[in-house]
C-alpha positions in Angstrom: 7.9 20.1 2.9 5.8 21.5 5.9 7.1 21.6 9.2 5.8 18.5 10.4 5.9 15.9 7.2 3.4 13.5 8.8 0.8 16.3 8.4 -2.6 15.9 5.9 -3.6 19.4 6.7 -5.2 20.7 3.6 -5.8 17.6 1.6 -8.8 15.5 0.5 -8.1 11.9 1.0 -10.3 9.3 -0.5 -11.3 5.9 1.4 -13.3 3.4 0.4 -15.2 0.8 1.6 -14.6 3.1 5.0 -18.7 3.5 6.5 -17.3 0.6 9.1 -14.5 -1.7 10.0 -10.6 -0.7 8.8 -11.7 1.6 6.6 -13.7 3.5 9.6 -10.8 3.5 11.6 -8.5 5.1 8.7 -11.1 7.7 8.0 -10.6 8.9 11.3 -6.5 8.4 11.3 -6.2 10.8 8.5 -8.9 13.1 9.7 -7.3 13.3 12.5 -4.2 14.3 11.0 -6.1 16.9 9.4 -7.1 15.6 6.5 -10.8 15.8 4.6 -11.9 13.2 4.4 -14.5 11.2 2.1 -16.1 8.1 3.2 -17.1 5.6 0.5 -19.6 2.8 0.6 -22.6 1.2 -1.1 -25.1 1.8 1.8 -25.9 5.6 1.7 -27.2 5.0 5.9 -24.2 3.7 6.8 -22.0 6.6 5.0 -24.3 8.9 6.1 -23.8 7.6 9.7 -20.1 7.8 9.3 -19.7 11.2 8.8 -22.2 12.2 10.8 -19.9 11.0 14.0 -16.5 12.5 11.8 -18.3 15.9 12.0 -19.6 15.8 15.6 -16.0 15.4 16.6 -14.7 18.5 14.5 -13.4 16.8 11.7 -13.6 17.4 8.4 -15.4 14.9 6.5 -17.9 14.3 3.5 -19.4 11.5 1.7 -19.9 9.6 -1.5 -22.0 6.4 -2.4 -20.5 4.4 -5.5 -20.0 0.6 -6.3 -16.2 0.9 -7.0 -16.6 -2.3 -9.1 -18.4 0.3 -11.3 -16.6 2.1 -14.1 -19.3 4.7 -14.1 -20.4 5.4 -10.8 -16.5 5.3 -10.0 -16.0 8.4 -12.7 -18.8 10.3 -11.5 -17.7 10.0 -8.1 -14.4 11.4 -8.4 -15.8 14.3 -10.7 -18.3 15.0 -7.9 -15.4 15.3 -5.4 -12.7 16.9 -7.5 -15.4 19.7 -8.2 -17.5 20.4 -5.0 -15.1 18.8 -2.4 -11.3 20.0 -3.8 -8.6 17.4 -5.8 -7.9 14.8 -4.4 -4.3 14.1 -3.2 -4.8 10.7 -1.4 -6.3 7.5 -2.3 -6.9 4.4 -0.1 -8.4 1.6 -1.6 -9.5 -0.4 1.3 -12.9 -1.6 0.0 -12.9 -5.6 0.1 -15.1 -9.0 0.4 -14.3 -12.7 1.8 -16.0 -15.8 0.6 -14.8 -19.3 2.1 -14.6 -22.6 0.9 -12.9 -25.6 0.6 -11.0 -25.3 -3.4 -12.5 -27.9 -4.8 -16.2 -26.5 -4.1 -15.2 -23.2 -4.8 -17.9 -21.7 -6.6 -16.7 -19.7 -9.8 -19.1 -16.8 -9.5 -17.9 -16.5 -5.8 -13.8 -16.5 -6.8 -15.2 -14.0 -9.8 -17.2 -11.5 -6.9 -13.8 -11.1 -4.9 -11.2 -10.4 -7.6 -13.7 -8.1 -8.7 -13.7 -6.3 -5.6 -10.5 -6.7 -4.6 -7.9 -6.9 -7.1 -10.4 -4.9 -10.2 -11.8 -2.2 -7.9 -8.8 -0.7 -7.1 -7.5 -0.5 -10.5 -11.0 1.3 -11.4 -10.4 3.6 -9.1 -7.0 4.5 -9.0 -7.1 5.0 -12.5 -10.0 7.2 -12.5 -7.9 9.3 -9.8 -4.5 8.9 -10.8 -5.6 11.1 -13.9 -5.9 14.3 -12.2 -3.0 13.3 -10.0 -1.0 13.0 -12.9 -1.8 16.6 -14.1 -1.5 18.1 -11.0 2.3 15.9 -10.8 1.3 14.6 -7.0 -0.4 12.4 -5.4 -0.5 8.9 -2.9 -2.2 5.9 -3.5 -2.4 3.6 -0.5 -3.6 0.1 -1.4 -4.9 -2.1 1.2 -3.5 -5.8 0.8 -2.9 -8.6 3.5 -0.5 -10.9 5.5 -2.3 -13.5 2.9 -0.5 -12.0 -0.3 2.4 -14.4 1.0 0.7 -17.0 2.9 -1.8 -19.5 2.4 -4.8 -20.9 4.2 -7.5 -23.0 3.5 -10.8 -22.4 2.5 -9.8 -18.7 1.0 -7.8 -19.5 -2.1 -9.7 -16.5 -4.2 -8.7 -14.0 -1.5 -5.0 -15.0 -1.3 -4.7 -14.7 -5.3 -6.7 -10.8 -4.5 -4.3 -10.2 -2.1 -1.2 -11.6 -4.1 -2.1 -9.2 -6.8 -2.4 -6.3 -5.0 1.3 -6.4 -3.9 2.0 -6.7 -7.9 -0.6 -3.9 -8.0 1.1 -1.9 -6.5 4.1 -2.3 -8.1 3.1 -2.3 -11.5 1.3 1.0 -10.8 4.7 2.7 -9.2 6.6 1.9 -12.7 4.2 3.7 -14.8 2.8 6.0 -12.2 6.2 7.2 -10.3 7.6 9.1 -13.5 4.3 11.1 -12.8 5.0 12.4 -9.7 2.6 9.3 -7.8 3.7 7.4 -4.7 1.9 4.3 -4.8 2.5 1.6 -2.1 0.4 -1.1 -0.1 -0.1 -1.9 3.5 -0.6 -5.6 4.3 -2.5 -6.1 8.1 -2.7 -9.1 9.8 -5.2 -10.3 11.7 -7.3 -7.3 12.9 -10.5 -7.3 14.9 -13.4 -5.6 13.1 -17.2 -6.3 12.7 -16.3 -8.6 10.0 -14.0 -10.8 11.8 -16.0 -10.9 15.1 -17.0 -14.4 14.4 -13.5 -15.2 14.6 -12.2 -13.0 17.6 -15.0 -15.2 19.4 -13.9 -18.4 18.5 -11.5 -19.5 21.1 -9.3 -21.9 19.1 -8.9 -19.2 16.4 -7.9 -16.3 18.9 -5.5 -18.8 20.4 -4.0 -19.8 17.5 -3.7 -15.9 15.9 -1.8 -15.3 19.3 0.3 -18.3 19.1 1.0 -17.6 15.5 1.7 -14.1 16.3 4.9 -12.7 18.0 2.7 -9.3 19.7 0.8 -12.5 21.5 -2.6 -10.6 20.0 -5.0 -10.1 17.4 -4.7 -6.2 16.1 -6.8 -3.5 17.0 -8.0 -1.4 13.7 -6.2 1.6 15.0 -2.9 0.6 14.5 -3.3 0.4 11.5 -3.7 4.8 11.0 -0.1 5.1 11.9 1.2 3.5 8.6 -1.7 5.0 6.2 -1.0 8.8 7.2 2.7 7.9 7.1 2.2 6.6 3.4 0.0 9.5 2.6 1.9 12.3 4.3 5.3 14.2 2.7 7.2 11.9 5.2 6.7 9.2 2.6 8.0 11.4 -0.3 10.6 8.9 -1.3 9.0 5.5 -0.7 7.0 3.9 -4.0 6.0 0.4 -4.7 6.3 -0.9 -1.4 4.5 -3.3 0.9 4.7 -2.0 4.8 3.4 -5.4 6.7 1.4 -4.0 9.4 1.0 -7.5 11.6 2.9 -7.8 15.2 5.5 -9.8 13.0 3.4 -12.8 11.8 5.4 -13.2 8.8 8.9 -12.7 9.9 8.5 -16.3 11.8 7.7 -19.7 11.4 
């Protein structure tokens, strides 16, 4: 174990769904703890523009374009970064949608598109990268779930279910992956302000009722959340597997 066990120094850490939002800010977490990094999205700009600003700050950083909903483009991703970029010893699955709507007028194609991205596309990928993990007998898979894996609200019964699984995920995947050498666990934030949830952070009867709800009095900011990830990645973690670290200002220790 090196000297300091929080250190990534040395290792290529996968991210996806990390040009903008959460997965932005944990690019730049575990680049900062010295990590090479490799931003993943759909919109070559917006990777581009990602590690454009990693670089220009002295990071290490690179990038790869894939749909991780896609078998293919998944496997030829994680070839193209195991040969030209190094193995890769961390995983974070972050990519993720939201659709909204009342249960009974949920469409099906809608409740389809977000399992698919968020309880299918990290089995695609983690797959695809346990595999070398498992040869090499190391490796850390950080899945990125929600306070909404154990609680309910309307209007967003597909992504609850997502979010569920990805707890069981995560467990599942430590049973047959922790024999291997793998630590897999999960980090479930709460309510953190991003680009996506804007819309919300400006309603004033949300905001007030996220504070209310929420012991810290406050939404999240997106760089709290780096703390946890490079913990989960890093040899400091080397005996934690399967777990779920709720990363939330104690929403759901209270009533």
């Amino acid at each position: 174990m090196p000297t300091n066990p929080f250190t990534l120094e040395g290792r290529v850490v996968l991210i996806t769904g990390s040009s903008q939002g959460i997965g932005r800010a944990l690019a730049s977490a575990c680049a900062e703890a010295g990590a090479h990094v490799v931003i993943n999205a759909r919109s070559a700009d917006k990777v581009d523009v990602a590690v454009r600003e990693l670089q220009a700050v002295g990071f290490k950083a690179s990038g790869q374009v894939a749909d991780v909903t896609d078998p293919d483009a998944v496997a030829a991703m994680v070839d193209s970064i195991e040969t030209e970029v190094g193995p890769i010893a961390g995983l974070v699955n972050n990519a993720g949608i939201q659709r909204r709507a009342p249960f009974l007028e949920f469409d099906l194609g809608d409740y389809r598109d977000v399992m698919e991205m968020n309880l299918v596309a990290p089995f695609i990928v983690s797959q695809a990268v346990a595999k070398p993990m498992a040869e090499r007998g190391a490796g850390r898979i950080v899945n990125i779930g929600s306070v909404q894996s154990q609680l309910g609200r309307p209007t967003i019964v597909p992504y609850t279910a997502s979010k569920g699984g990805v707890v069981l995920l995560t467990r599942g995947m430590c049973a047959d992956l922790g024999p291997l050498g793998l630590q897999i666990n999960s980090i479930a934030p709460g309510y953190f302000a991003t680009e996506l949830t804007q819309a919300l952070v400006d309603d004033d009867e949300f905001s007030a009722w996220v504070s209310n709800r929420t012991p810290a009095g406050r939404w999240g900011e997106v760089s709290e959340l780096g703390g946890a990830t490079v913990f989960l990645l890093s040899d400091a973690a080397s005996f934690i597997n399967g777990q779920t670290l709720f990363v939330d200002g104690g929403m759901t220790s209270v009533v």
